[in-house]
C-alpha positions as CSV (number, residue, x, y, z in Angstrom):
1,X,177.7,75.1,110.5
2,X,176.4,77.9,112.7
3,X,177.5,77.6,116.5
4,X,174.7,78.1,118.9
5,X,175.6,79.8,121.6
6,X,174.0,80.2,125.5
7,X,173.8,83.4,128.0
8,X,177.3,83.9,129.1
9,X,179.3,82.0,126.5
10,X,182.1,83.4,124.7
11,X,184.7,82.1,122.0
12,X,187.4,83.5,120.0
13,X,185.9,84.6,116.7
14,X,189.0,82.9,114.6
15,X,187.3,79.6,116.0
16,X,184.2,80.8,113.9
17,X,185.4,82.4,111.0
18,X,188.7,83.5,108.9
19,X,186.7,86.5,107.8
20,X,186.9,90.0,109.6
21,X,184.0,91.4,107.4
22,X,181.0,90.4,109.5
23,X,177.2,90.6,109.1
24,X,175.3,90.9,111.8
25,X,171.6,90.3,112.5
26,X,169.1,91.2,115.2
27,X,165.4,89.8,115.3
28,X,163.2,90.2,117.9
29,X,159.6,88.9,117.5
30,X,157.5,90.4,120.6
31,X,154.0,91.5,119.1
32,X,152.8,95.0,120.6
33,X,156.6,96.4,121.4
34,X,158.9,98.5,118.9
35,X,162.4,98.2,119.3
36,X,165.1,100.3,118.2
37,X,168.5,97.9,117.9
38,X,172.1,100.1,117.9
39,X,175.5,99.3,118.1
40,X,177.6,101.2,120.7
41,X,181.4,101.5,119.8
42,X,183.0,101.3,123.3
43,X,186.8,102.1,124.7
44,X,188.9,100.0,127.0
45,X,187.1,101.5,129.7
46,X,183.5,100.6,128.4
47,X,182.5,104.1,127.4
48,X,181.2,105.7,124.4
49,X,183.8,108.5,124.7
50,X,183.1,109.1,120.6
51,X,179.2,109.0,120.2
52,X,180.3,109.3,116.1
53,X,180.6,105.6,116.9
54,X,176.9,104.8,118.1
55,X,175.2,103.1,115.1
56,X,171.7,103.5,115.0
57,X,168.9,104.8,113.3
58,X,169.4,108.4,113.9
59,X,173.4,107.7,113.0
60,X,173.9,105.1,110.5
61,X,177.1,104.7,110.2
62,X,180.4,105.5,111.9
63,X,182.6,108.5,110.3
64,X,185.3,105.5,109.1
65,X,182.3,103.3,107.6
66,X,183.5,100.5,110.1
67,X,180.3,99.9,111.3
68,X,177.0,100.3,109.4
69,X,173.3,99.9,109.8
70,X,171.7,98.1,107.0
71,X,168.1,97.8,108.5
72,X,165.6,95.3,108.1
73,X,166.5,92.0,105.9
74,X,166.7,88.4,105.5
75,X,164.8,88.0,108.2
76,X,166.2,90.3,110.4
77,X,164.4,93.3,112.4
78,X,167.7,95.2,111.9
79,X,171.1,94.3,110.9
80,X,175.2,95.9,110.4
81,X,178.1,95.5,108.6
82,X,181.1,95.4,110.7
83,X,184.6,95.4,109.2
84,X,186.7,94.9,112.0
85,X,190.5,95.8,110.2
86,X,189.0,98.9,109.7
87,X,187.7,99.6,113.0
88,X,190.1,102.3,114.9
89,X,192.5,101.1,117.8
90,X,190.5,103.6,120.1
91,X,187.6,101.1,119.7
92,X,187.9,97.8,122.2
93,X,184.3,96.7,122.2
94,X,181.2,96.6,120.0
95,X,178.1,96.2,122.0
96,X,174.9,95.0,120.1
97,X,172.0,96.6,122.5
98,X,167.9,96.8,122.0
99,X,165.6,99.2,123.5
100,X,161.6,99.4,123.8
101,X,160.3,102.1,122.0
102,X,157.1,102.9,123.6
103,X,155.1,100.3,126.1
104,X,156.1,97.5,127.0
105,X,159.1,95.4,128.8
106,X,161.6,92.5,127.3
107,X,159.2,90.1,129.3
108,X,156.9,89.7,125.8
109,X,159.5,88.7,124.0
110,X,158.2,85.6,122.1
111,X,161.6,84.7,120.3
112,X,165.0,86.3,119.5
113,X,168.4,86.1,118.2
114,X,171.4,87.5,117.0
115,X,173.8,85.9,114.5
116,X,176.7,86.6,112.5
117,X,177.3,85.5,109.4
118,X,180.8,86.0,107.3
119,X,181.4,85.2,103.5
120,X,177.5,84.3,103.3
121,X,177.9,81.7,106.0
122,X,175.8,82.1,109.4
123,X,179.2,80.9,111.9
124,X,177.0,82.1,115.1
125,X,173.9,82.4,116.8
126,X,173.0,83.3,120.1
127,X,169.0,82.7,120.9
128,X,167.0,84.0,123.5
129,X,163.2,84.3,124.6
130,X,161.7,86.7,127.3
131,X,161.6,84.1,130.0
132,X,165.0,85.1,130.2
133,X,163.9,88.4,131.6
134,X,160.9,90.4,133.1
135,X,160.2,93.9,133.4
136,X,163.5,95.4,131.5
137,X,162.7,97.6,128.7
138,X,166.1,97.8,127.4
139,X,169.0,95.0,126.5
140,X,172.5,94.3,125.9
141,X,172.3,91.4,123.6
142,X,175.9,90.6,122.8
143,X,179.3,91.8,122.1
144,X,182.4,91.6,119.8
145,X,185.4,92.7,121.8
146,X,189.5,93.0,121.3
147,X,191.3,91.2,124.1
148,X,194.2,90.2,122.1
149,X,192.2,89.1,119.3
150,X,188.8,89.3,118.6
151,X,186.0,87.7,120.6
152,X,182.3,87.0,120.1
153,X,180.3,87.0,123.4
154,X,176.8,86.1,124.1
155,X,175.5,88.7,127.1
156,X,172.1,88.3,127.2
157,X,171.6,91.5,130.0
158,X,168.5,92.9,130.5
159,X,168.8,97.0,131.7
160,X,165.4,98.9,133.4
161,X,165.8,102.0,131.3
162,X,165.3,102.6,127.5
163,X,167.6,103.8,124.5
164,X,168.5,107.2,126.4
165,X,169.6,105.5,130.0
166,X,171.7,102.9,128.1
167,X,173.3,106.0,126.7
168,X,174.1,107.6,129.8
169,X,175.1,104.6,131.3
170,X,178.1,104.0,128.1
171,X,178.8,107.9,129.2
172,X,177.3,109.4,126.3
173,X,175.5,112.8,126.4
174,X,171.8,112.9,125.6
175,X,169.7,115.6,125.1
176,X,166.7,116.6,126.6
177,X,163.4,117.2,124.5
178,X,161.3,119.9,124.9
179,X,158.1,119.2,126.3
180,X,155.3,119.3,124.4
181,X,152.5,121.7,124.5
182,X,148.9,120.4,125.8
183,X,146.0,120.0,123.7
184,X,143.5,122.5,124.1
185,X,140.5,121.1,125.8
186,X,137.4,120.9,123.3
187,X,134.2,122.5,124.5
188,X,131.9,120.5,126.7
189,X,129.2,119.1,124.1
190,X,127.2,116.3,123.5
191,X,130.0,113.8,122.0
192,X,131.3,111.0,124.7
193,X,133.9,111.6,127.2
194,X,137.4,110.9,126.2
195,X,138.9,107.7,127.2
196,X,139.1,103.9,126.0
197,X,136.3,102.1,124.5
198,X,133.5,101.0,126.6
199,X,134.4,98.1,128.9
200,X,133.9,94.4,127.7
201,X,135.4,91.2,128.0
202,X,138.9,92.0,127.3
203,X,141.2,91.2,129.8
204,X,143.7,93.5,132.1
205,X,147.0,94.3,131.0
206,X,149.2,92.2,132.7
207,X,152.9,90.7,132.4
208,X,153.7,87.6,131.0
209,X,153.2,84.2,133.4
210,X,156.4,82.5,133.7
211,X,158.0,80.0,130.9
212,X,159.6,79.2,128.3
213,X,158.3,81.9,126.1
214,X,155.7,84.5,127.3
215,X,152.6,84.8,125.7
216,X,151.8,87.8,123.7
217,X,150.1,90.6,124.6
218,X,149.7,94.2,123.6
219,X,150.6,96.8,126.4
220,X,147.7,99.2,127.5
221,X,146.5,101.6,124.5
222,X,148.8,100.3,122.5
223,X,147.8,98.7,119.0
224,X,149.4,95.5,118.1
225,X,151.3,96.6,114.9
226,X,150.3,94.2,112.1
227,X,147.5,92.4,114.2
228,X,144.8,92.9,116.0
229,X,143.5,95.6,118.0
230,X,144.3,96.5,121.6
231,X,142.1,94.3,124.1
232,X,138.7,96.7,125.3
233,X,138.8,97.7,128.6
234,X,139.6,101.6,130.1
235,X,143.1,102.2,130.7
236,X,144.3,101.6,134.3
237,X,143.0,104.4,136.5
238,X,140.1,105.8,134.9
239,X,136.9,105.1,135.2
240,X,134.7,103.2,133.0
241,X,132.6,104.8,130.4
242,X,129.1,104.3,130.5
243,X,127.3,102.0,128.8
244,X,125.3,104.2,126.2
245,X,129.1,106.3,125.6
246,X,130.0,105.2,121.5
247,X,133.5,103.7,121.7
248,X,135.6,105.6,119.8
249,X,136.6,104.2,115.6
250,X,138.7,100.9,115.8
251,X,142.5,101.4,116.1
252,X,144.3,100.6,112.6
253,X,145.1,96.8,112.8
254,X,144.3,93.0,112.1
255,X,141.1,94.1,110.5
256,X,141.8,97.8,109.8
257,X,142.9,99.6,106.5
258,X,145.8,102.4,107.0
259,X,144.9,105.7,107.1
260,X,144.2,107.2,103.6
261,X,142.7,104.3,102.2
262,X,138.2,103.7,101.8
263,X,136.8,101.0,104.6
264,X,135.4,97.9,103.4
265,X,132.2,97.5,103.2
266,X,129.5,95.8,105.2
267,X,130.0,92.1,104.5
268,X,133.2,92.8,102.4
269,X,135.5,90.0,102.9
270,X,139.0,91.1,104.8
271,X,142.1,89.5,104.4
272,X,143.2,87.0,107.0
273,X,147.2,86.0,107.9
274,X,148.9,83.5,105.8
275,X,148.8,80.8,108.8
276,X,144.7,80.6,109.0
277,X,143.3,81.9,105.4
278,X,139.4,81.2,105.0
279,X,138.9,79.5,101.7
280,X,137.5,81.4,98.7
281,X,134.2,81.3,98.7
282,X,131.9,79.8,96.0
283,X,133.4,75.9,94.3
284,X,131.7,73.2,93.0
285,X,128.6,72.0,95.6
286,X,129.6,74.9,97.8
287,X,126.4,76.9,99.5
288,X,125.7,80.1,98.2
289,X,126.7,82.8,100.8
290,X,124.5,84.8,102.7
291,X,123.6,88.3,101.2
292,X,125.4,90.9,102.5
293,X,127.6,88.8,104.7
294,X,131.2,88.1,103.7
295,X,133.9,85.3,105.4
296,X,133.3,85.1,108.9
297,X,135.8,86.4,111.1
298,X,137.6,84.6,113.9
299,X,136.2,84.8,117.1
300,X,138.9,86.7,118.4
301,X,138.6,88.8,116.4
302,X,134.8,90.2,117.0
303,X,134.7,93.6,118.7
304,X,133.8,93.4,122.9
305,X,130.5,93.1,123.7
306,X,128.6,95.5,125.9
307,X,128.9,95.0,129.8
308,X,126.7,93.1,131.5
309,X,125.7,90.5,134.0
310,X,129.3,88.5,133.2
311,X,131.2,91.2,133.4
312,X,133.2,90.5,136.4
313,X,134.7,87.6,133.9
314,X,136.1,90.5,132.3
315,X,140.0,89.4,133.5
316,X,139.6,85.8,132.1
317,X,138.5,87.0,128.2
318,X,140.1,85.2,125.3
319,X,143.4,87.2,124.0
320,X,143.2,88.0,120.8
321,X,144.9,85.8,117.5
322,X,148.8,87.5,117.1
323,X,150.5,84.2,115.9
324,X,149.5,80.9,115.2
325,X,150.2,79.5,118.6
326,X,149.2,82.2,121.5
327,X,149.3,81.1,125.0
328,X,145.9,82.6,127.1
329,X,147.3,81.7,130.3
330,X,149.8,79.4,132.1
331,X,147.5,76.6,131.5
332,X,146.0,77.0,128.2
333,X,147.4,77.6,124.6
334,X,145.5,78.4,121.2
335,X,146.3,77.1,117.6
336,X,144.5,79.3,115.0
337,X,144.6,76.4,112.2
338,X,145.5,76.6,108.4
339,X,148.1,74.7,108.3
340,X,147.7,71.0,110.1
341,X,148.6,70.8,113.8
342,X,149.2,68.1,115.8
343,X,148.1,67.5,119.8
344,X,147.8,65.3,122.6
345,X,144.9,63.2,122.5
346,X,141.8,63.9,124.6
347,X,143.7,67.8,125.2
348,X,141.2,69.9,123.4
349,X,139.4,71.7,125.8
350,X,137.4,73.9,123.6
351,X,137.4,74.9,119.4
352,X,135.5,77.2,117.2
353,X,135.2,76.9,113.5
354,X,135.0,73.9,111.0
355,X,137.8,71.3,112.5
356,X,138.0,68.2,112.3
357,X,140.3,65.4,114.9
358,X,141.7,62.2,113.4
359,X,143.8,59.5,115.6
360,X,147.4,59.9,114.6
361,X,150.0,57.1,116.0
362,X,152.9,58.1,118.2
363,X,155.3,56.1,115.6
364,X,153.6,53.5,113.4
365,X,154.0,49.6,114.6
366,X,157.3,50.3,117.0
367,X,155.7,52.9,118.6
368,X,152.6,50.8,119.4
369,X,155.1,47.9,120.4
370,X,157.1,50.4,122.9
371,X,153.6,51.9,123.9
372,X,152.1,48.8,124.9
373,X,155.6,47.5,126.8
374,X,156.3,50.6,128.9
375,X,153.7,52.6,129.4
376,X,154.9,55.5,127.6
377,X,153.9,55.8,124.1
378,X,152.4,58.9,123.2
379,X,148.2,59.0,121.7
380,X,148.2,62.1,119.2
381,X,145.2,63.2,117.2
382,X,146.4,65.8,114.3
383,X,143.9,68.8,113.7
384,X,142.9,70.1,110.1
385,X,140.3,72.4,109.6
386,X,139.8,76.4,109.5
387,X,139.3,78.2,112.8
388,X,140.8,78.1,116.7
389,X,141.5,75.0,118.5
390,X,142.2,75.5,122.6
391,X,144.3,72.6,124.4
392,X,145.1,72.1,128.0
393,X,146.2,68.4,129.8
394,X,145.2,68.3,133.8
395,X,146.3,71.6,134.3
396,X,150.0,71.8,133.8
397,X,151.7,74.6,132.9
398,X,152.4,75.5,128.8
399,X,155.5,76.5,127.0
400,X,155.5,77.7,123.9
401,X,159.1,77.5,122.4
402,X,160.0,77.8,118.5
403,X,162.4,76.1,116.9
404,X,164.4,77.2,114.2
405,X,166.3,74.5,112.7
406,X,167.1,73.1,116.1
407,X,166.3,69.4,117.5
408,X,164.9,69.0,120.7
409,X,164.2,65.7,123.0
410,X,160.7,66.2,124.8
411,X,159.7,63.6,127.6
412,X,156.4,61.5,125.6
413,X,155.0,63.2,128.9
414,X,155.8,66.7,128.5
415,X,154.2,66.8,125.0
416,X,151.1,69.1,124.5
417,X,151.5,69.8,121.0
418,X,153.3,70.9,117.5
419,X,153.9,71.9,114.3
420,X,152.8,69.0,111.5
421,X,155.5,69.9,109.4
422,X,158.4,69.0,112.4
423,X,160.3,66.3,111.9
424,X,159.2,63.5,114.8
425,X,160.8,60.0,115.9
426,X,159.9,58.3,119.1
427,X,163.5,57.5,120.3
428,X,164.8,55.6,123.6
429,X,167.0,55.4,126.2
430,X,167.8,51.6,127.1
431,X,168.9,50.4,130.5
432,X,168.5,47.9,133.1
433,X,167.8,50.5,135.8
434,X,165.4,51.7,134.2
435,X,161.4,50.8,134.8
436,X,160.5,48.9,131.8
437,X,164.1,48.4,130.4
438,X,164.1,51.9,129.0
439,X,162.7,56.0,129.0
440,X,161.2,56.9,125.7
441,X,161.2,60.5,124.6
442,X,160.4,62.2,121.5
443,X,162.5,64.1,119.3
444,X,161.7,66.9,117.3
445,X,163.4,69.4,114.9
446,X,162.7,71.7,111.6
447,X,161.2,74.7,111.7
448,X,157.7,74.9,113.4
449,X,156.2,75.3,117.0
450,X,156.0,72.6,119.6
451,X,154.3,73.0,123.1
452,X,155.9,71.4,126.3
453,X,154.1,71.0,129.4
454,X,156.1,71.3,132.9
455,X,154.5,70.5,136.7
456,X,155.4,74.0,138.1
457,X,158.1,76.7,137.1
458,X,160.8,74.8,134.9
459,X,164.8,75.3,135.3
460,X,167.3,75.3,132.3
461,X,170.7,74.1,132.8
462,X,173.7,74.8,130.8
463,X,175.6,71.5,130.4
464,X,179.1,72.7,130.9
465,X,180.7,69.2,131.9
466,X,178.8,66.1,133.3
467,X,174.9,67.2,134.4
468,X,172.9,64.5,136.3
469,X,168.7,64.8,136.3
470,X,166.2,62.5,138.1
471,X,164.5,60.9,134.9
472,X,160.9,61.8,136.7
473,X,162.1,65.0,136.5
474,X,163.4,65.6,133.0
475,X,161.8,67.8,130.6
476,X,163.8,68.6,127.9
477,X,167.1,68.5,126.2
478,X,168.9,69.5,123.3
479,X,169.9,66.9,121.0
480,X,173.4,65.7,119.9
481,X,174.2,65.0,124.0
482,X,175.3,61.8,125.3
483,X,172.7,60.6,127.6
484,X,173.2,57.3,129.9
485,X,171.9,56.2,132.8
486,X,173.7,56.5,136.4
487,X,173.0,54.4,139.1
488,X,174.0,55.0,142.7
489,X,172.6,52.6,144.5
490,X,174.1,51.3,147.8
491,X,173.4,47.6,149.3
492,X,172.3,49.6,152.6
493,X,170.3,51.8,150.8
494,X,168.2,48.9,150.0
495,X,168.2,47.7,153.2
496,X,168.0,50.6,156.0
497,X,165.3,52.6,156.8
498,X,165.9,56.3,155.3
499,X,167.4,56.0,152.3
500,X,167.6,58.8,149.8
501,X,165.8,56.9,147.2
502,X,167.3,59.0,144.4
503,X,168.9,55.7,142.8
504,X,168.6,56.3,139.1
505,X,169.7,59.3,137.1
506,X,170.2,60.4,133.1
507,X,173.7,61.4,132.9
508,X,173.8,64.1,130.1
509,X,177.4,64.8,128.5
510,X,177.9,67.6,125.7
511,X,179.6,70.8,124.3
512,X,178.8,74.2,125.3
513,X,175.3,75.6,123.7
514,X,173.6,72.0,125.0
515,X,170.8,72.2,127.9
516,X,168.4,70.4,130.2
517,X,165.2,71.3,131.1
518,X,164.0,70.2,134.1
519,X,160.6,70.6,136.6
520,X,160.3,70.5,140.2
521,X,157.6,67.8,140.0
522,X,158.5,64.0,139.7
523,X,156.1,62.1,137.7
């Protein structure tokens, strides 16, 4: 079983695995950034004093063939083979860094990891989001280091420069390009100014608003590879073009053909991602379609409109579909359906395309039971259709967070949405000190997607020994902790004025990797 490890945790790698021939994997899933992923051979100082020992795509492998890119597979943006007997004494440290390639910062970093996996076995994994960091463009992920043995730690660093600063700052030696020569300036004529397309509703670049995970977003000028195009707008500190200026052809992308290959036609149907396909047309009792009109597109997906009287609502356009769960601000997340999703009832706030909304218990006949005894069973409605549902509940702040195999505990009231295909039970924490006998939370796990809501900025705490949370302030929590109740109360705190009146607390206990999630808002 793979051990999930948390920002600054380390273990001896013989508690992992026997082996010493190691796979290790790197994925990093932040939609409009490119990321080149090395592994810096270090010496007992921290230095690459040998840069034949930097891995990366320039360098695949060392000159002993102890360490080895393999690239992109099983999942993995980029991955090496590590065979530490062979890896020289002069060697102390193997660092595992990332770099941006281009815009961008670790801040839109939607979900990450790196594992290791040893005779076909994943024995470690070390996840991370971009919550974890804002504007670094560069990272040092983890490291496998010699200190008597072997060791595996998760670092989780973030670093300001790119690739070439995280050179210079091992020690290595970079060198400088050549700068290269400007474009001559083409002859004044009648064609439109260069620049970006003609303002519309797109909103500003911006960073990420604080959370769990950060919602996507291309950076200025910068296409979206495999999605859609760059939001309209001028880049930051030129002017807008005028309205009658053509915008220039469509950047290749969600909708775009590559380069070499005919456009579609008008009306010609275009191929949609696997999470929100548009049905074949034509089928028994199925309407003809229109001539010369093919699928239509998702609204996101329609090219800016021309400015005009709402244009100062410019900022507050919807982002465009780059997954199937896409944050649009701290307050509001969008499902682009396909496969079914399930929500808090009475949370839509707004939807486009066929859907359709069907009551769905929180748990069959026990959850109505706990529901109508505490309080705090949970009303879903699940969502099937084709097109883009938008949920938001009283104006709390939305998390997006993916699991991958893991089980979390959600408070019933921190639940926005998730995934259909989750595994879900309505679970309970019984006591006497608790309002209604008991706290009921649900628990989730599998792969899929499921939305929290918090009341303000939320806090995640390692549970490294005995961590105590108000219950009106719990979030979240790994599963597989032991969870009581703690009660402190004091026969003069009952009776003299000024008491504390934090009487009742969970009282989580669990190995290293567990956390707690927790808001600064008691409900």
């Amino acid at each position: 079983m793979s051990k999930q490890f948390t920002k600054g945790q380390k273990s001896q790698l013989s508690a992992l695995t026997a082996g010493t021939d190691l796979y290790v994997g790197v994925q990093l899933n932040a939609p409009g950034t490119s990321w080149d992923i090395s592994c810096f051979g270090l010496d007992v100082n921290n230095k690459l004093s040998d840069d034949r020992y930097m891995v990366f795509y320039n360098q695949p492998k060392s000159p002993d063939g102890s360490i080895e890119r393999l690239g992109e597979q099983s999942g993995d943006n980029d991955s090496f083979r590590v065979n530490l007997n062979a890896v020289p004494k002069s060697i102390g440290r193997l660092s595992f860094c990332a770099a941006i390639d281009g815009n961008g910062n670790a801040g839109q970093i939607q979900s990450g990891y790196l594992r290791i996996v040893a005779g076909g076995t994943e024995v470690a994994r070390f996840a991370f989001t971009g919550s974890d960091f804002k504007t670094e463009r560069g990272l040092i992920i983890a490291d496998l280091y010699l200190k008597d043995v072997w060791r595996f730690g998760a670092v989780g660093q973030g670093f300001d420069g790119g690739l070439a600063d995280l050179i210079r700052d091992f020690g290595g030696q970079v060198e400088e390009e050549e700068e290269a020569p400007k474009p001559a300036q083409p002859a004044p004529g009648f064609a439109p100014p260069p620049g970006g397309a003609a303002p519309g509703f797109a909103p500003p670049p911006g960073g990420p608003a604080p959370g769990f995970a950060p919602p996507p977003g291309p950076p200025p000028g910068q296409p979206a590879p495999g999605f859609g195009p760059p939001p309209g707008g001028p880049p930051p500190g030129q002017p807008a073009q005028p309205a009658y200026a053509a915008p220039p052809p469509p950047a290749q992308g969600y909708q775009q053909p590559p380069p070499g290959q005919p456009q579609p036609g008008y009306g010609a149907p275009t191929q949609q991602p696997g999470y929100a396909q548009q049905p074949a047309a034509g089928g028994y009792g199925a309407p003809p379609p229109a001539a010369g009109y093919g699928p239509e597109m998702l609204p996101s997906q329609a090219q800016p409109i021309q400015p005009g009287a709402m244009n100062s609502l410019n900022q507050y356009r919807e982002l465009p579909t780059s997954g199937r769960w896409v944050r649009q601000n701290s307050k509001l997340v969008k499902v682009t359906l396909g496969p079914e999703a399930v929500a808090r009832r009475g949370s839509m706030v707004a939807y486009q395309g066929d859907i359709d909304f069907d009551h769905r218990g929180s748990g069959g006949i026990r959850g109505r039971i706990e529901s109508a005894m505490t309080g705090q069973g949970l009303k879903l409605m699940s969502i099937k259709g084709v097109g883009e549902v938008f949920l938001a509940e009283d104006a709390a702040d939305v998390h997006v967070v993916e699991l991958q195999g893991q089980q979390l505990c959600v408070n019933a009231n921190n639940v926005l949405a998730f995934d259909a295909s989750l595994q879900t039970e309505v679970r309970r924490i019984e006591s006497a000190g608790l309002p209604g006998g008991g706290m009921f939370h649900l628990q989730v796990g599998g792969q899929g997607t499921v939305v929290v809501m918090t009341r303000g900025y939320p806090l995640t705490l390692n549970v490294q020994g005995p961590t105590f949370a108000d219950m009106n302030a719990v979030v979240a929590w790994t599963a597989g902790m032991r969870v009581s109740v703690s009660t402190s109360v004091r026969v003069s705190r009952e009776v003299y004025h000024g008491a504390s009146g934090e009487s009742v607390a969970l009282q989580f206990m669990g190995m290293q990797g567990h956390f707690v999630v927790v808001q600064p808002y008691e409900v």
